[in-house]
C-alpha positions as CSV (number, residue, x, y, z in Angstrom):
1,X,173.0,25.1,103.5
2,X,169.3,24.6,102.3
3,X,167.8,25.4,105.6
4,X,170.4,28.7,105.6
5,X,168.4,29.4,102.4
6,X,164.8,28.6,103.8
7,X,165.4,30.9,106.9
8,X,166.7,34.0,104.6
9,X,163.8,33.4,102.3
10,X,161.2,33.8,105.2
11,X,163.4,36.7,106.4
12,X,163.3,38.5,103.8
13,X,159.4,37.3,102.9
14,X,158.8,39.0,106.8
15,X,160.3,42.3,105.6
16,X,158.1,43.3,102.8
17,X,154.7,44.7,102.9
18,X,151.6,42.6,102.7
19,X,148.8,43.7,100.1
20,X,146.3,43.7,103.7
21,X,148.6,46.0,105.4
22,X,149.5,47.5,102.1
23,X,146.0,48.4,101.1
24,X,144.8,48.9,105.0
25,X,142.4,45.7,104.4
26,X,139.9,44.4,107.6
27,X,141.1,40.8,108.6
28,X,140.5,38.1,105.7
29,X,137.5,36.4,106.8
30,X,136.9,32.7,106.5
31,X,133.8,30.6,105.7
32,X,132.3,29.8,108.8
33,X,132.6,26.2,109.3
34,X,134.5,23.3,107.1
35,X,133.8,19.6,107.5
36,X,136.9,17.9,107.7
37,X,135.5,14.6,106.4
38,X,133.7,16.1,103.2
39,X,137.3,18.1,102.2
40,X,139.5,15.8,101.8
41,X,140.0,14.1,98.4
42,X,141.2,15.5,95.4
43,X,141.4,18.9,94.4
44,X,142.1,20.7,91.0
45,X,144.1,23.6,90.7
46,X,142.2,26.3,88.5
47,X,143.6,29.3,89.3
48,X,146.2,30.8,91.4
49,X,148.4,34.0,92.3
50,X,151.7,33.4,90.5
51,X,154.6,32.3,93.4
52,X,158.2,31.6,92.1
53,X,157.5,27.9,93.6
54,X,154.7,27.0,91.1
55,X,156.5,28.6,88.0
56,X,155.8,26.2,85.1
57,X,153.5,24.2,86.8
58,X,150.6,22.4,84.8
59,X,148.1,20.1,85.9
60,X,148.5,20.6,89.3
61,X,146.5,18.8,92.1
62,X,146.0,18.5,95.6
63,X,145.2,15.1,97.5
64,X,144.3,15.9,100.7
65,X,144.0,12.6,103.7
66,X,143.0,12.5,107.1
67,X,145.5,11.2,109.4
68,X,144.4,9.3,112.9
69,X,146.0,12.2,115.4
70,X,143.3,14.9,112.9
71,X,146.1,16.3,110.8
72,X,145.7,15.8,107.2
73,X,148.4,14.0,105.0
74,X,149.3,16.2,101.9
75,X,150.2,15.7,98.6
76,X,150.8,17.9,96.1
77,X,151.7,16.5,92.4
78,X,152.2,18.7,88.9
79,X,153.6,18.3,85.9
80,X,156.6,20.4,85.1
81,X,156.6,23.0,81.7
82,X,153.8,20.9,79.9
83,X,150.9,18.3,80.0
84,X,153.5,15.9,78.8
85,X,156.5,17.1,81.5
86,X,157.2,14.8,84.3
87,X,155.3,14.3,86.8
88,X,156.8,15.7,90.3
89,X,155.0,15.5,93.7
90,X,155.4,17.0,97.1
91,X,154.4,15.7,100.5
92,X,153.4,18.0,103.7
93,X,151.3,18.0,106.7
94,X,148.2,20.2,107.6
95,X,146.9,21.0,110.7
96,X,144.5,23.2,112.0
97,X,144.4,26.0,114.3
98,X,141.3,26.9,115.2
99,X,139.0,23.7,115.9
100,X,136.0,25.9,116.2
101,X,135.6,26.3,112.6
102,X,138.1,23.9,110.6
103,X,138.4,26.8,108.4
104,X,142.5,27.8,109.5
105,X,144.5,25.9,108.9
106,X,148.5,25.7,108.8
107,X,150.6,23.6,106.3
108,X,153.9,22.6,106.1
109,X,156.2,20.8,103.2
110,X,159.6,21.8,105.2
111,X,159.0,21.2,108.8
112,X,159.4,23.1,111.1
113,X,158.1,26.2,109.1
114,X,154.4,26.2,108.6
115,X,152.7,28.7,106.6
116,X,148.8,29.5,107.1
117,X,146.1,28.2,104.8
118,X,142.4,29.8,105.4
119,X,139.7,28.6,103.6
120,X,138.0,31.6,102.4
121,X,135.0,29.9,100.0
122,X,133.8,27.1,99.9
123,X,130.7,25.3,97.5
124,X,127.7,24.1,99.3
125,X,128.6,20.5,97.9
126,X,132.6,21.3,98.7
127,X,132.4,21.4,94.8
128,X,135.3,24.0,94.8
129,X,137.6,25.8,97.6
130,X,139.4,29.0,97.7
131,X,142.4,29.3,100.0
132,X,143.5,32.5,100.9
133,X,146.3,33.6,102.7
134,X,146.1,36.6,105.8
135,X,147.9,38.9,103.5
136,X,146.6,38.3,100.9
137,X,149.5,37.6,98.7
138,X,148.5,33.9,98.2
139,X,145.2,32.9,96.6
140,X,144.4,29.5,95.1
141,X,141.1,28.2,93.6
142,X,141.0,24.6,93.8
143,X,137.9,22.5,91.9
144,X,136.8,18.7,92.4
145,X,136.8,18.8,88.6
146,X,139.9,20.1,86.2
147,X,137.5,22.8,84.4
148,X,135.1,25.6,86.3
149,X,131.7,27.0,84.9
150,X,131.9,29.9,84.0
151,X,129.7,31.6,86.4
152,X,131.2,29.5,89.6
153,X,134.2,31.1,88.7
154,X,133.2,34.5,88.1
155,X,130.8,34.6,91.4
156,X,134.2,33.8,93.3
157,X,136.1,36.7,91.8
158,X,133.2,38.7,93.1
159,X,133.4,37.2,96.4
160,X,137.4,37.7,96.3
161,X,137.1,41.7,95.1
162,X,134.8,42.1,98.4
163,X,137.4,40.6,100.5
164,X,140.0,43.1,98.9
165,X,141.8,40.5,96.7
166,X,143.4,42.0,93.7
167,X,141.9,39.2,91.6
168,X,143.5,40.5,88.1
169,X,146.5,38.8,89.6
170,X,145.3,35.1,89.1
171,X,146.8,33.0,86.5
172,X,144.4,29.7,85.3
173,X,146.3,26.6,86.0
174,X,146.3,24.5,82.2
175,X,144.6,21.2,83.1
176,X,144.3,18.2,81.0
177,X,140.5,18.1,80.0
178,X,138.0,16.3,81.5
179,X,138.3,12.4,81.5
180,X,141.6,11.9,80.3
């Protein structure tokens, strides 16, 4: 039954328009190159495009580890309604798919569908990451800490409006603050 579900979802998901074809956008480009080895860790949610999956989420992070075959292990975790809710995780599988930069990637949380994930900014000390999707109808900005300056964050809207991303959209993820 649930994988009746999963293939109508993505059925129906195929049958709408995307905001790039919507909006007759170029290609989303990517940064040019992304080491592996310096990505992986944990990542912060701060902000994101609003997707029926993540309704309610708080707190959210991302723990990303390399496996030994070069996929990386993934594990999402959130806590549900409020700081306080309970804490619920998800485990998936990245991999890329195009070696030449490390910047596309595909994930997956219910093999054997895999959706893509492009890295799209990235900080010069992979301080903070921006994953975009080819249509642009998914957008997250992840942090290595649970709060952004400021000015980091407004620099990437810029970035995103230049790559055609309807940035009034986002929603800031509610973190707990910093060290506890």
């Amino acid at each position: 039954m649930l994988r009746r579900i999963l293939i109508g979802v993505l059925a129906l998901g195929g049958c709408g328009t995307s905001t790039t074809a919507r909006l007759h956008l170029p290609e989303l480009r990517t940064v040019p190159h992304v080491d592996l080895a310096r990505y992986v860790g944990t990542w912060y949610d701060i902000a994101s495009f609003p997707q029926r999956f993540q309704r309610g989420c708080t707190g959210s992070t991302a723990l990303y580890t390399m496996r030994g075959d070069g996929d990386v292990d993934v594990v999402n975790r959130w806590r549900r309604g409020s700081l306080a809710g309970k804490e619920t995780s998800a485990n998936g599988r990245a991999r890329v798919t195009n070696p030449s930069t490390n910047a596309k990637l595909e994930v997956s949380f219910f093999r054997p569908f895999w959706g893509d994930y492009w890295i799209i900014d990235l900080g010069a000390n992979y301080e903070y990451a921006v994953v975009g999707h080819p249509s642009r109808d998914y957008l997250w900005i992840l942090g290595r800490a649970r709060t952004m300056d400021g000015a980091v964050y407004d620099g990437i809207l810029g970035r995103l409006r230049d790559q055609g991303y309807e940035v009034e959209r986002l929603t800031r993820t509610l973190q707990p603050a910093d060290g506890s």
